[in-house]
C-alpha positions in Angstrom: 0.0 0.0 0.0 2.8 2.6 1.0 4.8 2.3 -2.3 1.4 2.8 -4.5 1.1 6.2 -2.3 5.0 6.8 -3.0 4.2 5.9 -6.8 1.3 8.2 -7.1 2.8 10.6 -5.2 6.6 10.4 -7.4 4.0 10.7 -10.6 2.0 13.8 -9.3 5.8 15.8 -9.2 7.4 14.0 -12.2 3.9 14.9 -14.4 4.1 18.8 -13.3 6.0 21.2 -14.9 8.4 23.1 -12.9 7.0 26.3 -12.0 8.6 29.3 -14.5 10.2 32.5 -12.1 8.3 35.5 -12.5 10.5 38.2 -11.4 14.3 38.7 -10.0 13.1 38.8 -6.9 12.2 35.2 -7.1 15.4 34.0 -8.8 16.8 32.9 -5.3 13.4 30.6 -4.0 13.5 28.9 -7.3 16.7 28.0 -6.9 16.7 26.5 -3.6 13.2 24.8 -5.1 14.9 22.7 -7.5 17.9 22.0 -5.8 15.4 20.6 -3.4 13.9 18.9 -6.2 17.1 17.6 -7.0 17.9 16.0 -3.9 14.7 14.0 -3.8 14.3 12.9 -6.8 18.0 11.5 -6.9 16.9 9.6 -3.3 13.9 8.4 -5.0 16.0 7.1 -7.9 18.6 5.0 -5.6 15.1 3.8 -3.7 13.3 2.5 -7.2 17.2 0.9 -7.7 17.3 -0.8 -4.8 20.1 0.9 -3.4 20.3 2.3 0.6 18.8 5.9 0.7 20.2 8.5 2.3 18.2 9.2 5.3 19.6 12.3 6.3 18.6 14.1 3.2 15.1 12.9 3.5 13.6 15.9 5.0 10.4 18.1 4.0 12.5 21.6 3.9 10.5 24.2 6.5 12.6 26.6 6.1 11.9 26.6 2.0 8.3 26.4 2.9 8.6 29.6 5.3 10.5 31.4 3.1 7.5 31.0 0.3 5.2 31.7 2.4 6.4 34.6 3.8 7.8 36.5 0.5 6.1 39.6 -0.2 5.1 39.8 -3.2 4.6 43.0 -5.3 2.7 42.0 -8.6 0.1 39.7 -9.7 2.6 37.4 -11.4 5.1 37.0 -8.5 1.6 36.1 -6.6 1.0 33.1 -9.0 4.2 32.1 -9.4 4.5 31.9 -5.1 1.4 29.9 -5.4 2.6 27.7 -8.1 5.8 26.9 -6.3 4.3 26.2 -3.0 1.9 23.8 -4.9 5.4 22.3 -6.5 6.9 22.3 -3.0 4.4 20.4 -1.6 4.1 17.9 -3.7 7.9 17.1 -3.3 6.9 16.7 0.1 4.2 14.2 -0.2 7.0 12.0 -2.1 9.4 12.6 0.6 6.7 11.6 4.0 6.0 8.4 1.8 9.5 7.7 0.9 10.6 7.9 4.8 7.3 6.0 5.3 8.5 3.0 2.6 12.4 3.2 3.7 11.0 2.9 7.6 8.7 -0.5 7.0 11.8 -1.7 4.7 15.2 -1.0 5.9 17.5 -1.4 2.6 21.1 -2.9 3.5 
């Protein structure tokens, strides 16, 4: 049951496109978006390989979620953009709860 939630969740972020900056201001959140992006998806990959998962990167990212949350913004596009990226953010989330969730129930060697 918990890897069909990790699939569907893993599908829902691989089948959305990553959200497109909307200003200058935003060049810095988008940044630390995908590298977060990054990180997961390449512990995802070494969990769909079979190969031990890092642990210690597995970790929803407050701080990233604070710091969207918090940005003000000053135009209808930074607005949607925010929104967009939070929406992004928390899908990564969802993969990474169910990808601590699968690693937990099956400890990889």
């Amino acid at each position: 049951m918990n890897r069909r939630k990790l699939n569907r969740a893993w599908e829902t972020v691989r089948s959305m496109p990553m959200p497109a900056i909307a200003s200058d201001r935003l060049v810095d959140l988008h940044n630390d978006l995908t590298d977060y992006d990054t990180i997961i998806a390449r512990q995802m990959r070494e969990y769909l390989r079979g190969r031990p998962v890092n642990v210690n990167k597995l970790r929803v990212d407050a701080e990233l979620e604070e710091s969207l949350r918090t940005f003000k913004t000053e135009s209808s596009a930074e607005v949607e953009c925010r929104r967009e990226m939070l929406r992004y953010k928390r899908r990564i989330d969802d993969v990474v709860r169910e990808l601590q969730k699968a690693t937990q129930n099956s400890p990889q060697p």
